[in-house]
C-alpha positions as CSV (number, residue, x, y, z in Angstrom):
1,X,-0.4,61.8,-27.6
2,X,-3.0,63.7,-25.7
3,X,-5.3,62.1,-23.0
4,X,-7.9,63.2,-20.8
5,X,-6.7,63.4,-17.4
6,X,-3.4,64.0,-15.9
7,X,-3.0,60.5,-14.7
8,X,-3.9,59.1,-17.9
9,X,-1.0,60.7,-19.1
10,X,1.8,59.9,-16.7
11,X,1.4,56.5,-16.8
12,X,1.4,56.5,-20.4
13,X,4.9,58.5,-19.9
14,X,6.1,56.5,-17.3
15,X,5.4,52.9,-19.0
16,X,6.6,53.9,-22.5
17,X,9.9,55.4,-20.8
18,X,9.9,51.7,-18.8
19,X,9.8,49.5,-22.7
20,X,12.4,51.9,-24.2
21,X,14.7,51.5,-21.1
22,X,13.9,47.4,-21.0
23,X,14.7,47.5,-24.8
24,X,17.9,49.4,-24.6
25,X,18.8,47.6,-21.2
26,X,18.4,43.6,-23.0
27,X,20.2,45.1,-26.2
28,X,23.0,46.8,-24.2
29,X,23.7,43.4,-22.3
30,X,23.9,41.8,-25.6
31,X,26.2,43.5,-27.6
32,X,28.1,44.6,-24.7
33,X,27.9,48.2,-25.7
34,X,29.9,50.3,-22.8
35,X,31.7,53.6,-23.0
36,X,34.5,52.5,-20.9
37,X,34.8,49.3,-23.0
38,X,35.1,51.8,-25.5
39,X,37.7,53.9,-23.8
40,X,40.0,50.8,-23.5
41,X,40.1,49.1,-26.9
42,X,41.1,51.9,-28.1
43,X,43.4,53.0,-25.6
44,X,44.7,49.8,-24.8
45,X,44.5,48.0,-28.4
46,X,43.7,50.6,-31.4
47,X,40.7,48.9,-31.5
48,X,37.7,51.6,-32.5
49,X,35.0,48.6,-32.7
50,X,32.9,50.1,-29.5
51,X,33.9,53.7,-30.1
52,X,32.7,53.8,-33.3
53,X,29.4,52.2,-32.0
54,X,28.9,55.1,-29.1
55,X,29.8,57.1,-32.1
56,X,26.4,55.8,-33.9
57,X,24.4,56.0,-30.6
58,X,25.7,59.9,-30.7
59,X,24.7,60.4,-34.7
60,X,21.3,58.6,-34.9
61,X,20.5,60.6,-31.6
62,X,22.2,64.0,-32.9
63,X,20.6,63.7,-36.8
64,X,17.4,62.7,-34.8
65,X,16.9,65.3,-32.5
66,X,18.0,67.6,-35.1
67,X,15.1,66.8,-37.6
68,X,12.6,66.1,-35.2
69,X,12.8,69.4,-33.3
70,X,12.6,71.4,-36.6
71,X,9.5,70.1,-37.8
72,X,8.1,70.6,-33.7
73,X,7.8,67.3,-32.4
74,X,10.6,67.2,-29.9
75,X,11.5,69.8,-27.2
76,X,14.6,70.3,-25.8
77,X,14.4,74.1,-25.4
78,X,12.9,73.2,-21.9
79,X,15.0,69.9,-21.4
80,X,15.0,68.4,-17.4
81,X,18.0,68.8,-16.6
82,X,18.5,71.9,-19.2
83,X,21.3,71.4,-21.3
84,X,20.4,74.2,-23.2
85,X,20.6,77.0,-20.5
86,X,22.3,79.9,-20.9
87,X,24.7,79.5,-18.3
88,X,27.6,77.6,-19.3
89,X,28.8,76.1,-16.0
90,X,32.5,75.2,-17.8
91,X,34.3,73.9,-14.6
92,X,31.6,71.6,-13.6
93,X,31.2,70.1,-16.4
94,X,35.3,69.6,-17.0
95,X,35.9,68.8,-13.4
96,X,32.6,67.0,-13.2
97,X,33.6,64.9,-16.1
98,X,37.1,64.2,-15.5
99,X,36.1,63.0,-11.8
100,X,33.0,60.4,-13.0
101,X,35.9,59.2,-16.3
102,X,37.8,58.1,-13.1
103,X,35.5,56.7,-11.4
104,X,33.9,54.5,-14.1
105,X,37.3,53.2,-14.9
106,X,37.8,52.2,-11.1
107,X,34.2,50.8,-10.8
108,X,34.3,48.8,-13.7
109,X,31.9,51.0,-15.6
110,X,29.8,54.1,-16.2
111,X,26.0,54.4,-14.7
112,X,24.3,52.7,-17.8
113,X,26.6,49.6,-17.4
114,X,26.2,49.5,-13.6
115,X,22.6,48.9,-14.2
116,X,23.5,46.4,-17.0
117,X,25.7,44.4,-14.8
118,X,23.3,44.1,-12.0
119,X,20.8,42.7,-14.1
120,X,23.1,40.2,-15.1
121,X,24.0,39.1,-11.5
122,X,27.2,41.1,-10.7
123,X,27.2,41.9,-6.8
124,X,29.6,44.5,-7.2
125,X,27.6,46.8,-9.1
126,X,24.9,46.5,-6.7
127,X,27.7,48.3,-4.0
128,X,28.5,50.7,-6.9
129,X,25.0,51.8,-7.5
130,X,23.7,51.9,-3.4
131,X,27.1,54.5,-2.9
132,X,26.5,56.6,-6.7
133,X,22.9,56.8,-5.5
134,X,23.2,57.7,-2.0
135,X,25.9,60.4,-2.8
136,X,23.9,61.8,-6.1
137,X,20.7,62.3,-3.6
138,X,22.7,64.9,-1.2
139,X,24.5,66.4,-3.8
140,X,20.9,68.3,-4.8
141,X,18.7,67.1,-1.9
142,X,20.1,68.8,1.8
143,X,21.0,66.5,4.8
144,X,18.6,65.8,7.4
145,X,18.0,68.4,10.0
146,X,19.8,71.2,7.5
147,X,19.3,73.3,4.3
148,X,22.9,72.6,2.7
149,X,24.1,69.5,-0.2
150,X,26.9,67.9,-0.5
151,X,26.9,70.4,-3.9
152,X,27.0,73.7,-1.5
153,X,29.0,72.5,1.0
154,X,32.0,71.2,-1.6
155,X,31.5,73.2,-4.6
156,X,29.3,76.0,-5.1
157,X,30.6,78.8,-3.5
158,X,33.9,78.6,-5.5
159,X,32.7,76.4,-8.9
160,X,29.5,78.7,-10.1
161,X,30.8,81.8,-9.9
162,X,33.1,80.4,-12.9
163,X,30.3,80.0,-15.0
164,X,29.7,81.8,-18.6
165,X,26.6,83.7,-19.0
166,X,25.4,83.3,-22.6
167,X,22.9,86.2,-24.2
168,X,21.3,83.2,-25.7
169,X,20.6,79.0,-25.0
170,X,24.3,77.4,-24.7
171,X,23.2,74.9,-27.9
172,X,25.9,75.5,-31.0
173,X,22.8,76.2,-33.2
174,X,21.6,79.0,-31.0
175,X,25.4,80.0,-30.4
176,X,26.7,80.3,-34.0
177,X,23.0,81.5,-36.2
178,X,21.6,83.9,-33.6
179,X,18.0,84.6,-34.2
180,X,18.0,81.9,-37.1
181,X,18.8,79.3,-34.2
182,X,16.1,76.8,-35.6
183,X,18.3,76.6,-38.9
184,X,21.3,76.6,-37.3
185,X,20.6,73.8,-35.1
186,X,18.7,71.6,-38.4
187,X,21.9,72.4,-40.1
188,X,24.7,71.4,-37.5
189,X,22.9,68.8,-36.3
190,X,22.5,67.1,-39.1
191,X,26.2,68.5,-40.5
192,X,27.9,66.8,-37.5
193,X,25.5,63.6,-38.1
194,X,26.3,63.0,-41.4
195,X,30.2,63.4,-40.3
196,X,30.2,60.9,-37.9
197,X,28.0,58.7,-39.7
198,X,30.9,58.7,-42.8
199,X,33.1,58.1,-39.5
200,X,31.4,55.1,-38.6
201,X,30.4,53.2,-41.5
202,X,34.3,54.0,-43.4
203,X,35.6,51.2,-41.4
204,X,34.9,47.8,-43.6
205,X,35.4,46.3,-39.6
206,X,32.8,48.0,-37.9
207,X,30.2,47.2,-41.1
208,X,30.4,43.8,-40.9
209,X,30.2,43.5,-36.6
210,X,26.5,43.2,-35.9
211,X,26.5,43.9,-32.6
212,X,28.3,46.9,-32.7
213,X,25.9,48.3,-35.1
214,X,22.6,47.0,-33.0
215,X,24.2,48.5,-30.2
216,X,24.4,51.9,-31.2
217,X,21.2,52.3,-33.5
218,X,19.4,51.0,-30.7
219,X,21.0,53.3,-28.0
220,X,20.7,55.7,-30.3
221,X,17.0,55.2,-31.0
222,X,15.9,54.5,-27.6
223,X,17.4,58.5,-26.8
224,X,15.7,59.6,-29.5
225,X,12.2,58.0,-28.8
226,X,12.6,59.1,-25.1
227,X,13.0,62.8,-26.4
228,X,9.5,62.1,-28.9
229,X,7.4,60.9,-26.2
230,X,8.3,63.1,-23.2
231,X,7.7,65.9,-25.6
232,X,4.3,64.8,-26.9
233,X,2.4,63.4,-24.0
234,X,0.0,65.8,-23.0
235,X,-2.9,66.7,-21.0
236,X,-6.0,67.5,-23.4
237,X,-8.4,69.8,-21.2
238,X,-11.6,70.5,-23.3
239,X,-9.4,71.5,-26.4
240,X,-6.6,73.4,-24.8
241,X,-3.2,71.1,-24.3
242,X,-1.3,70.6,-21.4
243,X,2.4,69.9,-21.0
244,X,2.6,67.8,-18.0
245,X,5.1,70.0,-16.7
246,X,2.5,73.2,-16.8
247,X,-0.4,71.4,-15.4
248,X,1.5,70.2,-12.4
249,X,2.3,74.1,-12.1
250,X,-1.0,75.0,-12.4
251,X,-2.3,72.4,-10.7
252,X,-4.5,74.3,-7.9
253,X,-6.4,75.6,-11.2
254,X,-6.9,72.5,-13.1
255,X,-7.3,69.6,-11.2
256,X,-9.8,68.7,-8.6
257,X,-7.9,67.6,-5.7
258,X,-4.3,66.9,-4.6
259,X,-4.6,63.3,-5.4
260,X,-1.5,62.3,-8.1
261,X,0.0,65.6,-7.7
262,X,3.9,64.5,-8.0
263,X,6.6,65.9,-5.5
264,X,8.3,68.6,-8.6
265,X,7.1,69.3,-11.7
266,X,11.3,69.4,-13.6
267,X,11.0,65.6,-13.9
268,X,8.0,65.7,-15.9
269,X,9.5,68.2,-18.7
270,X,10.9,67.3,-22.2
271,X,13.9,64.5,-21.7
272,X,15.7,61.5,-22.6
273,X,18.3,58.6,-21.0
274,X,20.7,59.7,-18.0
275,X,21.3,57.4,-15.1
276,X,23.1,58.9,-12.3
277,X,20.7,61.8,-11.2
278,X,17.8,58.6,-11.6
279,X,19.8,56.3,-9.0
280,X,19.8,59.5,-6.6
281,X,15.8,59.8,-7.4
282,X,15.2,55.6,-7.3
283,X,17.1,55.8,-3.7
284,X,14.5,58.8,-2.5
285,X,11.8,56.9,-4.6
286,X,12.2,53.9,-2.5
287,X,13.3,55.5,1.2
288,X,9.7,57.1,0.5
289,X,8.4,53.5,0.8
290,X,7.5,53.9,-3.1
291,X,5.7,56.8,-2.9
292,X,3.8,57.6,-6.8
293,X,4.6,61.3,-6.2
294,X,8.4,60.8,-6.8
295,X,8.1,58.3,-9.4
296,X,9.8,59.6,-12.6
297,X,10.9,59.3,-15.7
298,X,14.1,58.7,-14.1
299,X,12.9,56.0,-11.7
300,X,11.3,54.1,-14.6
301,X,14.5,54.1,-16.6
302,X,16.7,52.8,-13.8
303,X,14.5,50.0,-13.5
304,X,13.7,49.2,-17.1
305,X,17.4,49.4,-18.4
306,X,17.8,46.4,-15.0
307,X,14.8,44.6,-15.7
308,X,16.0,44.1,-19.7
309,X,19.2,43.6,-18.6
310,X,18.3,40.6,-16.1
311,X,15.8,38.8,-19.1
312,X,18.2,38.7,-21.6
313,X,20.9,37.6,-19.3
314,X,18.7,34.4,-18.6
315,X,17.5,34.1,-22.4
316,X,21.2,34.0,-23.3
317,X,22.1,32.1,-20.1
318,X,24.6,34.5,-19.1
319,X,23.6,35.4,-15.7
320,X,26.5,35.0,-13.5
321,X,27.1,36.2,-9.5
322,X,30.3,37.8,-9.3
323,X,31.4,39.5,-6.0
324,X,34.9,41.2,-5.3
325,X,37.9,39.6,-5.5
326,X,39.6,41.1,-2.5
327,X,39.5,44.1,-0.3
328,X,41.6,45.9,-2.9
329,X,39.0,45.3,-5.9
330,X,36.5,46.5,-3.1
331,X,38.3,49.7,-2.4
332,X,38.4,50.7,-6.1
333,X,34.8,49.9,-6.5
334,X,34.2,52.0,-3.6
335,X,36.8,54.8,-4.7
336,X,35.3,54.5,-8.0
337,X,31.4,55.1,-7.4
338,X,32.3,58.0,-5.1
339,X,33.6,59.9,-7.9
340,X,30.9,58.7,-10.1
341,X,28.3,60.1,-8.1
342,X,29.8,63.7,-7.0
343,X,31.1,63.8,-10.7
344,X,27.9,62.3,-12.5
345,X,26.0,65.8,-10.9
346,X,28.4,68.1,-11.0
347,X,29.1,67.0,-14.5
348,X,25.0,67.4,-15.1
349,X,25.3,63.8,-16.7
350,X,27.2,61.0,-17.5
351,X,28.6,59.0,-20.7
352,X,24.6,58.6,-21.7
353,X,23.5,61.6,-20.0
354,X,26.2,64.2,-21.2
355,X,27.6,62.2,-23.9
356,X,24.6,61.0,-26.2
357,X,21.5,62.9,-24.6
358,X,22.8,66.1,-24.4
359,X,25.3,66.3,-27.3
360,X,21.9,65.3,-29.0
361,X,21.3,68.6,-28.2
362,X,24.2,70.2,-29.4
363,X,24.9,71.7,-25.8
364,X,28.1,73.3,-25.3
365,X,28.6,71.8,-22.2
366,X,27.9,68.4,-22.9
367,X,30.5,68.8,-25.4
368,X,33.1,69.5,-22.5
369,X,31.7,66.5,-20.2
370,X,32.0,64.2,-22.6
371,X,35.6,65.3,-24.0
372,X,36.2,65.7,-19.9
373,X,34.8,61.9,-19.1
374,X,37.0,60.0,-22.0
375,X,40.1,62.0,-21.0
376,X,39.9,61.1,-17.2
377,X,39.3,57.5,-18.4
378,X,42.1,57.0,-20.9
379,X,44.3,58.9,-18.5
380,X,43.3,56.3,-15.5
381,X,43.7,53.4,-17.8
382,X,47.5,54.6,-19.2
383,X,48.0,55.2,-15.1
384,X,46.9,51.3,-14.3
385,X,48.8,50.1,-17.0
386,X,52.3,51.6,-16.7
387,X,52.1,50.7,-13.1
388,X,51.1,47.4,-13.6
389,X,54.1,47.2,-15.3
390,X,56.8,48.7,-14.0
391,X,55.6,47.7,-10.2
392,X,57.5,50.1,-7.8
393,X,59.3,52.3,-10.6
394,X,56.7,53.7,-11.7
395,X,55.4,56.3,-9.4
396,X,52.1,57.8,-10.0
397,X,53.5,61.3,-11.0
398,X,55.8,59.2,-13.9
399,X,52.9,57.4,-14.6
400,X,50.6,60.3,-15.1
401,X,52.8,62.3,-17.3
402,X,53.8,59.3,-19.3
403,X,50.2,58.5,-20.0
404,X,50.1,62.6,-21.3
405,X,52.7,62.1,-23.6
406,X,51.1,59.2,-25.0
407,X,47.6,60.9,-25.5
408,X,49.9,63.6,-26.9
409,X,48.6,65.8,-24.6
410,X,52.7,66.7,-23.3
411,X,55.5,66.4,-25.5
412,X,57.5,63.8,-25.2
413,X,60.3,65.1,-23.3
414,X,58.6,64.7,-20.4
415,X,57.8,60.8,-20.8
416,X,59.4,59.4,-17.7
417,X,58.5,55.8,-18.5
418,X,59.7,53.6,-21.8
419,X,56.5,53.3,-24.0
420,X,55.1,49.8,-23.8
């Protein structure tokens, strides 16, 4: 997709990235697709219904990327943010992850679903998204009147020096076949595809549940096209192509003026669906007074993922307000979106971001987030639980380890609470 000026270009980005995110956004509200949803049927009931459908979003993506890239026509390699580096920053993404599988359970949902249920009228998620974004902005922007984040003042100095420094990209492909990292990542991908596709589909259940299936092919898909057309639209200069990433680099050499040159060139490079590093980016998008040089990728997603939420909650009539119950619910909201947002960076993504975007990529780390994100949720969910019922017996300590044992994650010696 090549087009004569640099403009030309970005709007076509920044409009196609608006339909796939309105698509995914109408279809998400539909079928009720959520990671935390997903989290608690199966926690809570056995149920594997929505698991097995984030489980499809993860395959189409993964076997999608995997082809695609082969045969050149999607980019990772040079992925905003870049899931591929060759620094595996371990602790954020554990710590990171277990913090925003907290928080999503407290606020009632992960970033993707925040944007869902404000498009359908929920109040709450409008408080969510205004704390997520504010803290995601100074985790990577400074405060005003100073050079440090909230990310250097909390965590840097002792987190990154934990990080493992790879001889090569952190992707398994790159990881396991060495200089035949092309293969490798064509083979795995596709490998670990195919497996959780047999996954998926074994379950006579999940085969006949429509909406389950929409819901992940179209998540799926709408990743997948996100990573084609950031990856292909390019500047075409008399014959000689332009990522639009490199021309804003070089833009002192190719363009004419400063007129449309954007704020960074990062958000312009190969990339697909995350959505708590794009509140942070809508907040300084609209504190600008909606200045085009920090309108994104990002940007357009958060408000194409709202704006499909919001039509097909009045084509299905289901838009609803709903504001907090009392100043309890509000305090878990609050305590909830907190962790989202210092955990959505840290983590370098969240249930979309980390757990379908970048495992698209076979990233190591994304790996680790995600395992990270549905351990601190089923952990906060056994925690509600056993002291919803056991009231004052149940301490938080014996609620905690009980919830380990459960997830056999301690043995079961140390259950301090009667299995219900």
């Amino acid at each position: 997709m090549a087009f004569e000026t640099f403009i030309q270009a970005q709007s076509a980005l920044l409009w196609a990235t608006f339909v796939i995110a309105l698509i995914m956004g109408a279809v998400v509200n539909k079928t009720n697709f959520c990671t935390m949803g997903a989290v608690s049927d199966a926690v809570n009931m056995s149920d594997m219904g929505r698991m097995r459908a984030w489980f499809l979003a993860i395959a189409v993506a993964m076997i999608g990327v995997a082809i695609l890239e082969f045969i050149g026509l999607v980019n990772p390699v040079s992925s905003f943010p870049p899931y591929r580096a060759n620094q595996l920053i371990w602790a954020e993404n554990i710590l990171g992850g277990l913090m925003f599988g907290v928080g999503m359970t407290l606020a009632s949902g992960c970033g993707n679903k925040t944007l869902i249920r404000i498009g359908g009228g929920n109040l709450k998620s409008i408080v969510v998204l205004l704390i997520i974004a504010v803290i995601a902005y100074f985790m990577i922007n400074p405060f005003p009147g100073s050079d440090q984040t909230l990310m250097s003042v909390l965590f840097y100095d002792w987190i990154r020096p934990l990080a493992v420094t790879f001889s090569t990209p952190q992707d398994l492909g790159s990881v396991i076949a060495g200089d035949n990292a092309a293969i490798g990542r064509l083979v795995i991908g596709s490998l670990l595809g195919l497996m959780l596709l047999i996954y998926v589909l074994k379950s006579a259940d999940f085969r006949g549940s429509f909406d389950n299936i929409l819901g992940g092919m179209v998540v799926g898909l709408a990743v997948l096209a996100a990573w084609y057309v950031s990856s292909n639209v390019v500047v075409d200069l008399d014959g000689e192509m332009h990522s639009l990433s490199g021309y804003v680099q070089q833009w002192d050499f190719l363009a004419d003026s400063s007129e449309g040159k954007p704020a960074d060139s990062r958000p312009l490079s190969p990339q697909s669906f995350t959505f708590i590093n794009p509140m942070g980016q809508a907040l300084g998008y609209t504190a600008s007074g909606f200045s085009a040089k920090l309108l994104t990728f990002g940007v357009m997603a958060f408000f194409g993922v709202i704006v499909g939420s919001f039509l097909w909650a009045l084509v299905s009539r289901g838009f609803r307000i709903e504001w907090f119950v009392n100043l309890k619910d509000f305090t878990t909201h609050v305590i909830g979106a907190v962790l989202m947002g210092i955990g959505g960076v840290l983590a370098m993504g969240c249930t979309i971001g980390q757990g379908v975007t970048g495992i698209s990529t076979l990233s190591v780390g994304s790996f680790m987030a995600m395992g990270a994100i549905v351990l601190g949720s089923a952990l906060t969910m056994k925690v509600q639980y056993y002291k919803l019922v056991y009231e004052e017996e149940a301490s938080f300590m014996k609620a905690l380890l009980t919830g380990l044992v459960d997830l056999k994650l301690l043995p079961e010696r140390f259950r301090k609470l009667e299995a219900v």
